[in-house]
N, C-alpha and C positions, 0 to 999 in steps of 0.2 A: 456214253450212255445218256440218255435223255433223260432230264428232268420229270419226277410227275409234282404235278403242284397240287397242294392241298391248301387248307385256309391257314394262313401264315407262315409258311413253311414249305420246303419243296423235299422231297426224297432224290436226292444224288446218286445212289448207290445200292443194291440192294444184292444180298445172297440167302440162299437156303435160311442161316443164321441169322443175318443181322441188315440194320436199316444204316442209313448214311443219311442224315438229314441235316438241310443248311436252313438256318434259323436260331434265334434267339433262346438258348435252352431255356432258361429260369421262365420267359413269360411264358413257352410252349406248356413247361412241365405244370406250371402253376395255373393254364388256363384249359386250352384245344387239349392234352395230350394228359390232365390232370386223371379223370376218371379210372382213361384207358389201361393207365398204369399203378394204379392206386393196388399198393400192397403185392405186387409182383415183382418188384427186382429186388433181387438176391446181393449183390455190390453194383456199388456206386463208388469205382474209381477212375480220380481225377486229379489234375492239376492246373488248379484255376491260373490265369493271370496274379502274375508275383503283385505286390504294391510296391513298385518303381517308383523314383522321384521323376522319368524323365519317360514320357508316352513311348510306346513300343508299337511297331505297327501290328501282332496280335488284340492290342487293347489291353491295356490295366487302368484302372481306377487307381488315385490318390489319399492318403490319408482317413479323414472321417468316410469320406467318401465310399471309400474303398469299406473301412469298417459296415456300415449300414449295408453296402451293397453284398456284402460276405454272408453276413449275421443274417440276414432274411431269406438266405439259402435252407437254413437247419429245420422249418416246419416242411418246405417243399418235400427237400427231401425226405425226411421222416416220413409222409406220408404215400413215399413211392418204395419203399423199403420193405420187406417182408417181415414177419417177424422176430424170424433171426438171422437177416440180415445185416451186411456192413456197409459202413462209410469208408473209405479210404481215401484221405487225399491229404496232398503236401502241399505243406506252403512256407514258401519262402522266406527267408530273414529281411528284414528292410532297417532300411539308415532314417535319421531324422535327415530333411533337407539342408544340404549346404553346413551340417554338422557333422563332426566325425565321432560320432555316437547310436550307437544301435537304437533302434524304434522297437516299441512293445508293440506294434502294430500288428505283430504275427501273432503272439500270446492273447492279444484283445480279440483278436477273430476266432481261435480257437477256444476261450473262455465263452463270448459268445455266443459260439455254433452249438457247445453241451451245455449251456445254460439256459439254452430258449425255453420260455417259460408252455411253447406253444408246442416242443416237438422232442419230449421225451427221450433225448441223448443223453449219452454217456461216454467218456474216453476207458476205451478198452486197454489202449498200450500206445508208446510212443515206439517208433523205430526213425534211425538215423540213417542217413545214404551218405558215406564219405566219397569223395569223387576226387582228387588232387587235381585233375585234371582241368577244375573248374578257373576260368580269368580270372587274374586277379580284380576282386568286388569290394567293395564301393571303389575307385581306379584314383580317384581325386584322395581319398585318404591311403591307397595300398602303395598304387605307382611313384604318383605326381609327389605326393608330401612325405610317403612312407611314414604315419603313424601309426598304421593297422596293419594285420596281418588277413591273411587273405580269408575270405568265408569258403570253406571247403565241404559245407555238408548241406542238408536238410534236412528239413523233418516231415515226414510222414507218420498221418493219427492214426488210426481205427478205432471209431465210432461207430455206435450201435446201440440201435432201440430198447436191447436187452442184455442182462449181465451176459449172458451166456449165446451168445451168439454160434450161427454154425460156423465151426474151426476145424482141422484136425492137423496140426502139427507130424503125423507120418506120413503125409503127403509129401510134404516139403522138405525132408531130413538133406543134412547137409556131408560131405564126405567123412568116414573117421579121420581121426589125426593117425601118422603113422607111429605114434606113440600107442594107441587103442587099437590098433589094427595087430601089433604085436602081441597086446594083450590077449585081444582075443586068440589071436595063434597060442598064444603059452598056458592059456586058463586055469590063470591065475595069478596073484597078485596081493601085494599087504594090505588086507582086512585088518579091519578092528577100529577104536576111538583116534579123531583127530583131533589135534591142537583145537580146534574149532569146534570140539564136543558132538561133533558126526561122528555116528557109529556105522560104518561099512563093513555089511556083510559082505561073507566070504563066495557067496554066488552072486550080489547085485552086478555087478560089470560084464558077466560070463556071456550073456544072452545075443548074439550079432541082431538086432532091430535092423540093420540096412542101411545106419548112418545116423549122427546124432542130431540132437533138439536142433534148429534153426536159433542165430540169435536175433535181438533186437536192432543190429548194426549191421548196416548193408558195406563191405568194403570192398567199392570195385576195384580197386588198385591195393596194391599190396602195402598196408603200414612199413612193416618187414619186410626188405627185398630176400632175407635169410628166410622166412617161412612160408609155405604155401597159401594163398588167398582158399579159403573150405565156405568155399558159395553154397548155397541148395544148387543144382544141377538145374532148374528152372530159370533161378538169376544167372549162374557162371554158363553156360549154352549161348545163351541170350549176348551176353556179353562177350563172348569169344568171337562171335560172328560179326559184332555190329559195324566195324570199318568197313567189312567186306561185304553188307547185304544187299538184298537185290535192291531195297530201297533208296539207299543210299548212293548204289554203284549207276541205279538210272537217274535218279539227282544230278549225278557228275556228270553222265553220258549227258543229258536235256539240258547243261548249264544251268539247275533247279537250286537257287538255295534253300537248304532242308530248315522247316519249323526251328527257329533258333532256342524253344525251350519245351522238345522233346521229353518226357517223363521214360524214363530208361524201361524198354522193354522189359528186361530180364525181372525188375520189380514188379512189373505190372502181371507177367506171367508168374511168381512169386503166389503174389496174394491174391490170383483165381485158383492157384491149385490148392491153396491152403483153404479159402472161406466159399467157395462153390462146388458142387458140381456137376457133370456134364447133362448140356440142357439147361443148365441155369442161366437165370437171367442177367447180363454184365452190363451198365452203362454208365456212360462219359459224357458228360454236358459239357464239357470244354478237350473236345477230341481232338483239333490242331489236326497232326497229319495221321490220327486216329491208331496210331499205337494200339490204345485197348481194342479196338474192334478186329485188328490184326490178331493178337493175342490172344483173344476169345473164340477166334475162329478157328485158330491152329487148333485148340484147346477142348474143342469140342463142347463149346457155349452159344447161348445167343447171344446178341449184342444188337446195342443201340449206340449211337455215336452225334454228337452236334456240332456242326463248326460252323461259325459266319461269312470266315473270310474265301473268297473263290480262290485265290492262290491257295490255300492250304486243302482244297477240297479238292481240288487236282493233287495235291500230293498226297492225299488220303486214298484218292481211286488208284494213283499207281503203285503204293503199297499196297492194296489188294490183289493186285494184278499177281503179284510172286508168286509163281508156277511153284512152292513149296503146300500152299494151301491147295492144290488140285490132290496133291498126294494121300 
């Protein structure tokens, strides 16, 4: 597909829903593209550049650097945000250089981002992604010296302009256990005070909702090999397929190595069906091989997507291409 060029910026990609554009998101959103979007997107999920010790060819920023360059993200945004709109995005742990000691440099960006004196945020809720699957990180203190144990998670915020942002948690319900799923078959169950001074009535449990509360902890692999992983059905889908998707499997076919710091579908699809939706507005200033604009599509959202690099915007178009979104 051909390029159209605009003033700084080119459009890559385009469907009924959403834009593909290659360019610099933070100066686009903060200058050419500020107006356009001022007070109309609904989320803003992302995953910036981690702050590595050692350049990535994605691009990350170092240290202070990286702080400043983070922190003057939070009026942008803010002002692209509706008003009850979300932020979502994860960011990474980091080492101090050439030390085997964790860097507050994660904590300092997100203090930061809801402290700008300029942009009105606030931390809604922390949620965790455990991954086992993740290399072993920092390799010099895990592998090579074995003082550390390996970093296995992240953190992903939700941030938002206002206490009360649009949510609704029965979107997103996650499997009963088959512990509650009997209950519900048996209806019924020992009511009354607990150890813990909860009074449970004798109908609160009765009612089948469809599936319970979602938690704060994303576990794509199973703690437990003895218990079921109970994903929301939006992350565990997502996840079931991802070895085998058409993304991935045209990666292998074209000898493509795929974006090396992917933000896992099945979250990203997660928290569109939880804080949007359909027709609302979804964007990613740091789209890589644009995940979200995938996600948003299936999903029945708009979307906007950024990415600089031409290698990743080729694998951002052949992610669209999945003959699943024609469906």
């Amino acid at each position: 597909m051909n390029a159209k060029t605009k003033k700084g910026y080119k459009i890559k990609y385009e469907t009924d829903s959403g834009t593909l554009i290659q360019g610099n998101s933070i100066k686009l959103l903060n200058k050419e593209l500020r107006d356009n979007l001022k007070g109309k997107v609904n989320l803003i999920i992302t995953s910036p550049p981690f702050p590595l010790n050692k350049k990535k060819k994605y691009g990350n920023e170092k240290g202070e650097e990286y702080l400043k360059w983070f922190v003057e993200m939070a009026p942008i945004f803010s002002n692209l945000l509706t008003e009850d709109g979300s932020l979502v995005i994860e960011i990474g742990n980091s080492w101090e250089p050439e030390r085997p000691i964790q860097s507050l440099l994660h904590l300092e960006c997100l203090m930061g981002l809801v402290k700008h004196p300029e942009a009105n945020l606030r931390l809604i809720q922390e949620f965790i992604c455990y991954n086992p699957s993740k290399l072993p990180s920092p390799a010099q203190w895990v592998t090579v010296n074995r003082l550390r144990t390996v970093d296995s998670y992240t953190h992903i915020w939700w941030i938002a302009k206002s206490d009360f942002p649009k949510a609704d948690n029965s979107k997103v319900l996650r499997p009963y256990s088959k512990s509650m799923q009997n209950l519900l078959k048996r209806q019924n169950y020992n009511s009354g005070k607990r150890p813990s001074e909860h009074n449970i009535s004798e109908k609160g449990f009765l009612k089948d909702h469809g599936g319970s509360i979602a938690h704060n902890f994303f576990e794509m692999e199973a703690v437990d090999q003895n218990r079921d992983v109970r994903l929301p059905h939006s992350v565990l889908s997502f996840s079931n397929t991802n070895s085998s998707d058409y993304f991935l499997s045209k990666c292998r076919e074209k000898n493509i190595t795929p974006h090396p710091a992917r933000m896992s579908g099945g979250l990203v699809n997660f928290f569109i069906q939880f804080l949007t939706d359909e027709d609302n507005l979804v964007l990613d200033p740091f789209g890589g091989s644009n995940t979200t604009g995938y996600c948003a599509e299936k999903l029945k959202r708009k979307w906007l997507s950024f990415e600089l690099d031409d290698g990743y915007i080729k694998q951002a178009i052949l992610r669209m291409k999945d003959p699943i979104l024609k469906e």
